[in-house]
C-alpha positions as CSV (number, residue, x, y, z in Angstrom):
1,X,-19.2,-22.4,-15.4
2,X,-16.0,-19.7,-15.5
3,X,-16.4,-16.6,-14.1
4,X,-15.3,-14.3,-16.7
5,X,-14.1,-10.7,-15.8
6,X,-15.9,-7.6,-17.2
7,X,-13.6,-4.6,-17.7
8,X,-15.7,-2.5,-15.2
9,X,-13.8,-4.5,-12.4
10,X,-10.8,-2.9,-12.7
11,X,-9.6,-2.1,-9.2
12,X,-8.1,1.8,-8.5
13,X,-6.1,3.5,-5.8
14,X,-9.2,4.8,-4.6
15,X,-10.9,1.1,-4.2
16,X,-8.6,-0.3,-2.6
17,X,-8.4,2.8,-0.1
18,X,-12.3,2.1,0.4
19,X,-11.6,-1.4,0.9
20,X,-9.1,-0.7,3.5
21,X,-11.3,1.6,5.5
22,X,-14.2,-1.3,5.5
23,X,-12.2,-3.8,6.8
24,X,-10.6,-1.6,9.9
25,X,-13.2,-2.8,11.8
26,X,-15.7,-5.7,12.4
27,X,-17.3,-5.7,8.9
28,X,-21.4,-5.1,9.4
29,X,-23.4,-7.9,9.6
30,X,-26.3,-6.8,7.3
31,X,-24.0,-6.1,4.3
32,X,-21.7,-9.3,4.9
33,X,-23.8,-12.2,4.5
34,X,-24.2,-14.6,1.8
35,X,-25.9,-13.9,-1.2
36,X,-25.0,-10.0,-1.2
37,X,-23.0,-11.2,-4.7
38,X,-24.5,-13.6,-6.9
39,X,-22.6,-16.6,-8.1
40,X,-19.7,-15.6,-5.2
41,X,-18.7,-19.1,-4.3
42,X,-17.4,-19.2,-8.0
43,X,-16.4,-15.7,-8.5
44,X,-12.4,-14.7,-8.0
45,X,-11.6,-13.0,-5.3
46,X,-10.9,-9.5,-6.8
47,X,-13.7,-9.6,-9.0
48,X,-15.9,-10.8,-5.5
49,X,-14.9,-8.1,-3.4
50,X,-15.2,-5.4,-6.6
51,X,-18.3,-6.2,-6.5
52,X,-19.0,-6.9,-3.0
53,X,-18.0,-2.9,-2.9
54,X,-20.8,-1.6,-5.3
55,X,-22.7,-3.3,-3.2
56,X,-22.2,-1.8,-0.1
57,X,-21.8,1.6,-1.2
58,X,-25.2,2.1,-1.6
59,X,-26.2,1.0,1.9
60,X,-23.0,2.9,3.5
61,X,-21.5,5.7,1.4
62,X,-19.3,7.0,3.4
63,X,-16.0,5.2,3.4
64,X,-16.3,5.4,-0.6
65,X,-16.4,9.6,0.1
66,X,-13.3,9.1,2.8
67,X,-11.4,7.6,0.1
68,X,-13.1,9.8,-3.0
69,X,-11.7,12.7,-0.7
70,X,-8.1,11.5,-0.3
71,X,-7.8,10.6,-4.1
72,X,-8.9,14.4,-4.8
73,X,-6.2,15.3,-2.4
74,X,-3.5,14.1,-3.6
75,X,-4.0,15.0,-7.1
76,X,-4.6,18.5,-6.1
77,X,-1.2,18.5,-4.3
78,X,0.7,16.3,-7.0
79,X,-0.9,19.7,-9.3
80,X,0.8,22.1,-6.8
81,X,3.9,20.3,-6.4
82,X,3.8,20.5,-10.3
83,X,3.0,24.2,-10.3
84,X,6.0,25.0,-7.7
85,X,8.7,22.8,-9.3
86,X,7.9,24.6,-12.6
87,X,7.9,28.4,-11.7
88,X,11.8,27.2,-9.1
89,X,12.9,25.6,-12.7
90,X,12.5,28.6,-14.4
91,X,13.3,31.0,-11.6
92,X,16.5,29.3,-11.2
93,X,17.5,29.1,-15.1
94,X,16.4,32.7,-14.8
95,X,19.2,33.2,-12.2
96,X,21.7,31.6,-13.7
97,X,21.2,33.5,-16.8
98,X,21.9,37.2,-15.9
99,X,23.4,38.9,-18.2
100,X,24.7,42.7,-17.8
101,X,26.8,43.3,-20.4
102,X,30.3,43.0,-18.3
103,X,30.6,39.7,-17.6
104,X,30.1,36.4,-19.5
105,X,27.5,34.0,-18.0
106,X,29.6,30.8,-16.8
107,X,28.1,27.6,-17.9
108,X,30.2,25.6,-15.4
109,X,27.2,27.1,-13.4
110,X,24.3,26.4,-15.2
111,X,25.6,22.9,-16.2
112,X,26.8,22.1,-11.9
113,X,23.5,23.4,-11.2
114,X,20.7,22.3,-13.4
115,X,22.2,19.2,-15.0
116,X,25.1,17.7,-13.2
117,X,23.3,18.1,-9.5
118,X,19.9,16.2,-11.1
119,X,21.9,13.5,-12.1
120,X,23.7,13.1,-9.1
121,X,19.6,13.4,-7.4
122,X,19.1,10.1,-9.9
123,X,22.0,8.3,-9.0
124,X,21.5,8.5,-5.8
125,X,17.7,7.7,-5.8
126,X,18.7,4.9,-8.1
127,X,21.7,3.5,-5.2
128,X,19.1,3.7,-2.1
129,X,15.8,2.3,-4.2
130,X,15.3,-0.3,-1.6
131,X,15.5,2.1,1.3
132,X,13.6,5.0,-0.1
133,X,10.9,2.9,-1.1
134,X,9.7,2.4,2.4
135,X,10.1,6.2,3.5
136,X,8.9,8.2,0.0
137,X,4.7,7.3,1.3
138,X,5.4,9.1,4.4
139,X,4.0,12.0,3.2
140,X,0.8,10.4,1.6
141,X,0.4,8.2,4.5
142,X,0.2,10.8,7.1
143,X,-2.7,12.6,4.4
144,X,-4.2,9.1,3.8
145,X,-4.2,8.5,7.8
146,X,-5.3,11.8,8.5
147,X,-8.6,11.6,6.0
148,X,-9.5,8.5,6.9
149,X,-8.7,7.0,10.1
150,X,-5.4,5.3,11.3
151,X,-5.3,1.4,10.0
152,X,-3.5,-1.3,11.2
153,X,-2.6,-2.6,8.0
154,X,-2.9,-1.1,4.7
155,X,-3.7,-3.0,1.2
156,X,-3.6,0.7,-1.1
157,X,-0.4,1.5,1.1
158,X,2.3,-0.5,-1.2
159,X,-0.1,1.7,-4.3
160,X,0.4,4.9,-2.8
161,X,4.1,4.7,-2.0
162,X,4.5,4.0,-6.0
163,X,2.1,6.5,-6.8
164,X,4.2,8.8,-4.3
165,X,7.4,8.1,-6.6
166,X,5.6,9.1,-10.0
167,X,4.2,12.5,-8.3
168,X,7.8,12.7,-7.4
169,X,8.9,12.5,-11.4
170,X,5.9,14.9,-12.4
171,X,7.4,17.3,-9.8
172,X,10.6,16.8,-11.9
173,X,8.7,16.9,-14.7
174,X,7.5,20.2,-14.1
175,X,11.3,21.6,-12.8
176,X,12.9,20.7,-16.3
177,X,10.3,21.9,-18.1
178,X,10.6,25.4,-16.5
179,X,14.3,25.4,-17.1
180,X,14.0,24.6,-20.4
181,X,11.0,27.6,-21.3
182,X,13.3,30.1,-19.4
183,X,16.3,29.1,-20.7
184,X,14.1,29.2,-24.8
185,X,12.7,32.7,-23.8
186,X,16.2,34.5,-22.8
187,X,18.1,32.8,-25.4
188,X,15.5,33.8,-28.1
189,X,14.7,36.9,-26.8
190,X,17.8,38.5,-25.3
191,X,21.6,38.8,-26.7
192,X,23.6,36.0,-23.9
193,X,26.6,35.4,-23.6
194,X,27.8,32.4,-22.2
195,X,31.8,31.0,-21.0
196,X,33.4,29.0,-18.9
197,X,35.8,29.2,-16.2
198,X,37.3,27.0,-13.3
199,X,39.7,27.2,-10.7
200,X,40.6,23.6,-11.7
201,X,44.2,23.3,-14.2
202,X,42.5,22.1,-17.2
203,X,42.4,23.5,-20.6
204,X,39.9,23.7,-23.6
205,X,41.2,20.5,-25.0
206,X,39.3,18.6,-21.8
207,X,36.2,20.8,-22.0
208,X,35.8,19.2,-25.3
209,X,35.9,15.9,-24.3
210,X,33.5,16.8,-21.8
211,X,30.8,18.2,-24.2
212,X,31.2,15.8,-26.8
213,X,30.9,13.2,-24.0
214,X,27.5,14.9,-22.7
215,X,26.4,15.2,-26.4
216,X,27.4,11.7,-27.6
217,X,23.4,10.8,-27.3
218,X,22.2,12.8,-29.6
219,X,25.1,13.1,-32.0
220,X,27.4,16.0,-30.8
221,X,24.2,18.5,-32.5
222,X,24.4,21.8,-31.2
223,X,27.5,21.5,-29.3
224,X,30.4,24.4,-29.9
225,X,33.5,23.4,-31.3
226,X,36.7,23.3,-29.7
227,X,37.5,26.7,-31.1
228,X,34.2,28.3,-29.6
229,X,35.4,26.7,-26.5
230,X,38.7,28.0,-26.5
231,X,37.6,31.4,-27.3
232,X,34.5,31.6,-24.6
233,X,37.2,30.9,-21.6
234,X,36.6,33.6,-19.5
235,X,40.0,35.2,-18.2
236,X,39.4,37.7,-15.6
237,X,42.0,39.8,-16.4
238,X,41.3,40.5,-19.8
239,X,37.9,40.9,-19.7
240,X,35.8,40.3,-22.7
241,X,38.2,41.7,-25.5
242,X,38.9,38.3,-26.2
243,X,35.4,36.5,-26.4
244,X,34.0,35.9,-29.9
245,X,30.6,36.8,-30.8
246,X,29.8,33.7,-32.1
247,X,31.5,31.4,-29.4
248,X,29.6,33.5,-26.7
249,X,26.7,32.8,-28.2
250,X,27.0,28.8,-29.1
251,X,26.3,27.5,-25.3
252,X,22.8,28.0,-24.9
253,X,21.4,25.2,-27.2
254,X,23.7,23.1,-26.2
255,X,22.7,23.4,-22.5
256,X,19.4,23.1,-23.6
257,X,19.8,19.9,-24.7
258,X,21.8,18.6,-21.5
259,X,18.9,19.3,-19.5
260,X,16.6,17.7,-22.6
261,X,18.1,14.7,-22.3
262,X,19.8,14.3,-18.6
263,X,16.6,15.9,-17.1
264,X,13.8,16.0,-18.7
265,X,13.7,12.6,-20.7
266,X,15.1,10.7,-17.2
267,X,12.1,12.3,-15.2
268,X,9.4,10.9,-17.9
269,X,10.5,7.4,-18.3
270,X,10.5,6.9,-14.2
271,X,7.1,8.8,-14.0
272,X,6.2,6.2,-17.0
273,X,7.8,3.3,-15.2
274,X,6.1,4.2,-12.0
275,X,2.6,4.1,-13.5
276,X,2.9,0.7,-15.3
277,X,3.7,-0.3,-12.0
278,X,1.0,0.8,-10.7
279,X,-1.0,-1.1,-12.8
280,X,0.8,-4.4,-12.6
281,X,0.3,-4.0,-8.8
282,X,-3.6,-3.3,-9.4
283,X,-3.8,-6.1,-11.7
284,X,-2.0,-8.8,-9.5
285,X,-4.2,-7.8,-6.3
286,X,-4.9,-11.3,-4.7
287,X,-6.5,-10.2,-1.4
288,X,-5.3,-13.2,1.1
289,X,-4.1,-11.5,4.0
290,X,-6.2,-12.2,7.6
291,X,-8.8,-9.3,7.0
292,X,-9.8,-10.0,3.2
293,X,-10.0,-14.0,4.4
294,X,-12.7,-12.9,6.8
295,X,-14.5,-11.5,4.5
296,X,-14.1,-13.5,2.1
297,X,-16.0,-16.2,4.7
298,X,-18.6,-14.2,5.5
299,X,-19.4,-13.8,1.5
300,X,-19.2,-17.2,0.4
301,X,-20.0,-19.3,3.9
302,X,-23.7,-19.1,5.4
303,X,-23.1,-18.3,9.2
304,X,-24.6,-21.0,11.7
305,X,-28.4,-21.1,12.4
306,X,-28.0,-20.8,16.8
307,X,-25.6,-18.4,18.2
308,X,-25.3,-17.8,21.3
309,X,-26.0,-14.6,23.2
310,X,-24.8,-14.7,26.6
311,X,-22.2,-12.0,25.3
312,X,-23.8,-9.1,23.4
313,X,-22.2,-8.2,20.2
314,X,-22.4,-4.8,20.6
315,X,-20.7,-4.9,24.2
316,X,-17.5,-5.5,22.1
317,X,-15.6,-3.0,20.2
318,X,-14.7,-4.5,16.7
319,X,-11.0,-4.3,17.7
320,X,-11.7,-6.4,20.6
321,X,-13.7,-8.9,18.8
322,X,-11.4,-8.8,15.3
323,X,-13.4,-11.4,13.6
324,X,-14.3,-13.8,16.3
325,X,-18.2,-13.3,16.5
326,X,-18.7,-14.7,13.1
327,X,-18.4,-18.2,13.2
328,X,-19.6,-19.7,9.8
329,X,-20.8,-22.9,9.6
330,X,-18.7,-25.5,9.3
331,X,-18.1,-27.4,5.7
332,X,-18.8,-31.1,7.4
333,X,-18.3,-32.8,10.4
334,X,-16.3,-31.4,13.6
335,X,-14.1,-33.0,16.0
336,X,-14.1,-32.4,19.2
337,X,-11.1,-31.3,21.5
338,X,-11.8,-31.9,25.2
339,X,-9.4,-31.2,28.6
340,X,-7.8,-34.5,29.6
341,X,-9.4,-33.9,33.2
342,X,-13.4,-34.3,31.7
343,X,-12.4,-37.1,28.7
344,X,-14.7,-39.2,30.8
345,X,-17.7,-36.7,29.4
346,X,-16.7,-36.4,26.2
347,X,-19.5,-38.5,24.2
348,X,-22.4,-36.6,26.1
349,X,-20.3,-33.1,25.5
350,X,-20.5,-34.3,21.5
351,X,-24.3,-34.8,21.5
352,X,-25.1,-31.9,23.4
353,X,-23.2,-29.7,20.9
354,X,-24.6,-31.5,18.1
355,X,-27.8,-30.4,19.3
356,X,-26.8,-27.2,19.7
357,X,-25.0,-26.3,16.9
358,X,-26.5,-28.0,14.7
359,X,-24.1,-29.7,12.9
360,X,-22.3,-33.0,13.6
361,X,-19.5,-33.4,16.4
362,X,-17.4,-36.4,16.1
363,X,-16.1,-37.3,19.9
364,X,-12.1,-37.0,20.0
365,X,-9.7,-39.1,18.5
366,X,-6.1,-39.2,18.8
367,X,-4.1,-39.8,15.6
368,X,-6.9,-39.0,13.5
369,X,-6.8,-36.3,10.7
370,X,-9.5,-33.6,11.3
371,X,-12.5,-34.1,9.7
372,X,-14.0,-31.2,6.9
373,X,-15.7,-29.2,9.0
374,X,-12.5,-29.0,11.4
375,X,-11.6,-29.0,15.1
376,X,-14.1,-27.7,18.1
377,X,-12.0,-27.5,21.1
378,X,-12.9,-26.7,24.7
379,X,-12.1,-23.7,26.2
380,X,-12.5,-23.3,30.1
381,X,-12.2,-19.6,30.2
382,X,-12.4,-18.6,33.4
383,X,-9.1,-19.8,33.6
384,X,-6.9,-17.1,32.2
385,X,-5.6,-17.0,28.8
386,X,-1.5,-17.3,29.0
387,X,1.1,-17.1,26.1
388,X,1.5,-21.3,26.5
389,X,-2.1,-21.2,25.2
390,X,-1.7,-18.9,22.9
391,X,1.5,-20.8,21.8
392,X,-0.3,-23.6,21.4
393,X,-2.7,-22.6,19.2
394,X,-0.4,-21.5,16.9
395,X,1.2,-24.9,16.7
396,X,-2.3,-26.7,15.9
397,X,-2.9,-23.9,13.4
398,X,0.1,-25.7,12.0
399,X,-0.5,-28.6,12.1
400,X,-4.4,-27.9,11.1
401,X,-3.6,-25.8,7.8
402,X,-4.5,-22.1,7.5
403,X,-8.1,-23.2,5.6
404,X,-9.2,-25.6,8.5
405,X,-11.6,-24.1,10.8
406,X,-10.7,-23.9,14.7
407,X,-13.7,-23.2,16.3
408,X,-13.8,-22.6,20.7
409,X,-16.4,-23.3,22.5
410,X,-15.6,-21.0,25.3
411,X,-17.7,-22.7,29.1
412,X,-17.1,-21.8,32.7
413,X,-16.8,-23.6,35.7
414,X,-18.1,-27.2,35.6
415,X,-21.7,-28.0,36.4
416,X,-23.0,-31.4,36.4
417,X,-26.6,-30.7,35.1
418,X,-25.5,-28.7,32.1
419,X,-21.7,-29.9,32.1
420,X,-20.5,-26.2,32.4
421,X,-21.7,-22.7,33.2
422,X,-22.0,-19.9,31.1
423,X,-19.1,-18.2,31.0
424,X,-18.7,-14.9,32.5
425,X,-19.1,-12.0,29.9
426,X,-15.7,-10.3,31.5
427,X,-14.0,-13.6,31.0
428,X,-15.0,-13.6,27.4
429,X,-13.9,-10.3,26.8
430,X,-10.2,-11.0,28.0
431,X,-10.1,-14.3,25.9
432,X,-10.9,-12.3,22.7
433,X,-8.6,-9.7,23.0
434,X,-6.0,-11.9,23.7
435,X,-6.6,-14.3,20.8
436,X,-6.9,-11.6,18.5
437,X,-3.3,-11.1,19.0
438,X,-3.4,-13.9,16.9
439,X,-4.6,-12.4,13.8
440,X,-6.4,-15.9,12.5
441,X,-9.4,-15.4,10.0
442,X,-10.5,-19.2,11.0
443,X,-10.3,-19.0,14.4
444,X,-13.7,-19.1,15.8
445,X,-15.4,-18.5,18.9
446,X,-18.7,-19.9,20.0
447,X,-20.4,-19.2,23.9
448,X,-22.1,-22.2,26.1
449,X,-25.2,-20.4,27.3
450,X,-27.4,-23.0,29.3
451,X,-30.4,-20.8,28.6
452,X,-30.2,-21.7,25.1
453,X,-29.5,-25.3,25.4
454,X,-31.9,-27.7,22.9
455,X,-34.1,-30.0,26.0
């Protein structure tokens, strides 16, 4: 039977910030076994770990309030960043806009300022997209890391830096919109008068071309005519004798419109832009990496009946362990994977760990693919791990698959009763730190304890 997807399922910033936050550590054992989703063999994975999450918030509400917290945070600050870009907008149209009666307000200004400077702000946002993309979360990470805990790797991160960008567009949002109010209020309310002036050797002729050019999109409405231009000039030296009324006047709808159109409209279609990203990236979540395939196991694959306990779980701290204490139970048969030095053994090393385990162990075979269940190999740990080990399990990781299992039964010295000894505790520690440089969700690790041996 298809799973089919309710709309309640729909992942959120927030989620997948809780998500992250659950999976920083060794997950907890109680709320990660199978059966804590019905049906989750045949489930998707976002729609598994949705509602894997509802059901772990009840037993452990607080990473949901961690990542509740940081949602309310940011939208409290995008709101202030809002607030502050709108009152500079209109404090700075409000600058630009002084009038005293002697002299003419110079659009060069207003239009260098508030029009020509945000377009150049596009352009070059525009030029260094690929660059900027990586830096803009700054911010919002330090916040997000700050509420809830640093984390090696982030799933909400690649959300937050485009949710960064759109608060960045409301903030321009806001600026344009106080320009625009300010600039409504003192033309409607107060008698401007507006010219032009540059120590560049042009004339009114190439002004023109300029504002018809800026008012080509929305049909050259509300632009002055070259006349107006020409007689809005502003010539020191003869004051304003010169300026007409009516030419003085016919600027400040027009430069309305420039920031309309080159900063306004520009600021809503990225902060539009930016939140269909958003949820493109929330509805092409997939959840593979290393931490989501552990969990994924543990939700989905029943963990084996005997484990051994010569090596407390709690004596290691989840980032020591990263995943290695569960070891599911394998899909089929196993392999074994024995030192060249004890080959001799190996049949009676099979048995013994079939008893133990529970599960079947094939003796070794070279040139043989690896059966379902996967490969259990031998691990004499109180030899120290080096990088040639670790180097080599990469390349049988290889040559395995990423889905096969690689399970290590970690022993000590030799004994001749039992085989091996348990290993030390200390030399199990320094093995799983050092393979969870490795970062691989089935790589398992599983400790001969002779006090637990089957007779």
């Amino acid at each position: 039977m298809r799973y089919k997807r309710h709309m309640s399922e729909k992942w959120s910033i927030q989620d997948l910030t809780e998500l992250d936050i659950r999976l920083r550590g060794d997950l907890p054992r109680a709320s990660t076994t199978p059966g804590t989703v019905p049906e989750a063999s045949r489930m998707p994975r976002p729609a598994l770990f949705y509602h894997w999450l509802e059901t772990v918030r009840q037993l452990d509400p607080a990473p949901a309030n961690l990542a509740r917290k940081a949602v309310r945070t940011e939208r409290w600050l995008r709101l202030a960043a809002f607030a502050f870009f709108f009152i500079s907008g209109a404090a700075a149209a409000q600058a630009l806009l002084l009038y005293d009666g002697r002299r003419l307000i110079n659009v060069t200004a207003y239009l260098g300022t508030l029009v020509f400077g945000q377009l150049l702000l596009l352009l070059v946002l525009g030029v260094s997209g690929l660059l900027l993309r990586r830096t803009l979360s700054g911010p919002y990470r330090a916040l997000l890391f700050h509420l809830t805990g640093p984390m090696e790797q982030s799933r909400a991160l690649p959300l937050w830096r485009t949710r960064t960008f759109a608060s960045m567009q409301t903030a321009g949002v806001g600026f344009n919109l106080g320009v625009l109010l300010a600039t409504a209020a003192r033309g409607l309310t107060t008698d401007l008068a507006f010219g032009w002036a540059t120590t560049l050797r042009i004339g009114g002729e190439q002004v023109h071309r300029l504002t018809a050019l800026l008012a080509a999109p929305w049909g050259n409405a509300f632009a002055p005519t070259p006349d107006q231009i020409e007689s809005s000039r502003i010539v020191l030296k003869e004051g304003l004798r010169h300026v007409e009324t009516d030419a003085a006047a016919a600027w400040w709808p027009f430069l309305m419109m420039c920031v309309l159109v080159y900063g306004l409209l520009p600021r809503l279609f990225l902060a539009w832009v930016a939140e269909v990203r958003l949820r493109l990236q929330l509805r092409g979540l997939r959840f593979e990496d290393p931490s989501c395939e552990r969990l994924h196991m543990r939700l989905t694959r029943s963990p084996l009946d005997f484990r051994s306990q010569a090596v407390a779980d709690d004596a290691l701290p989840a980032r020591e362990s990263d995943g290695l204490l569960f070891l599911p139970k394998p899909n089929g048969p196993v392999r074994l994977q024995i030192p060249d030095e004890i080959q001799g053994n190996a049949p009676e090393i099979a048995e013994q760990l079939s008893k133990n385990l529970g599960v079947t162990v094939e003796p070794p075979g070279d040139g043989l693919p690896p059966p379902t269940g996967g490969i259990l190999r031998i691990c004499e740990v109180w030899q120290p791990p080096l990088r040639e080990t670790l180097a080599e399990l990469r390349q049988q990781r290889e040559e395995l698959g990423p889905k096969t299992d690689l399970i290590l039964c970690f022993v000590g010295f030799p004994n001749p009763e039992h085989f091996f000894e348990a290993p030390e505790p200390e030399d199990v520690r320094v093995w799983r730190n050092t393979l969870a440089e490795l970062n691989d969700p089935h790589l398992h690790a599983w400790v001969w304890d002779n006090g637990n041996q089957n007779p």
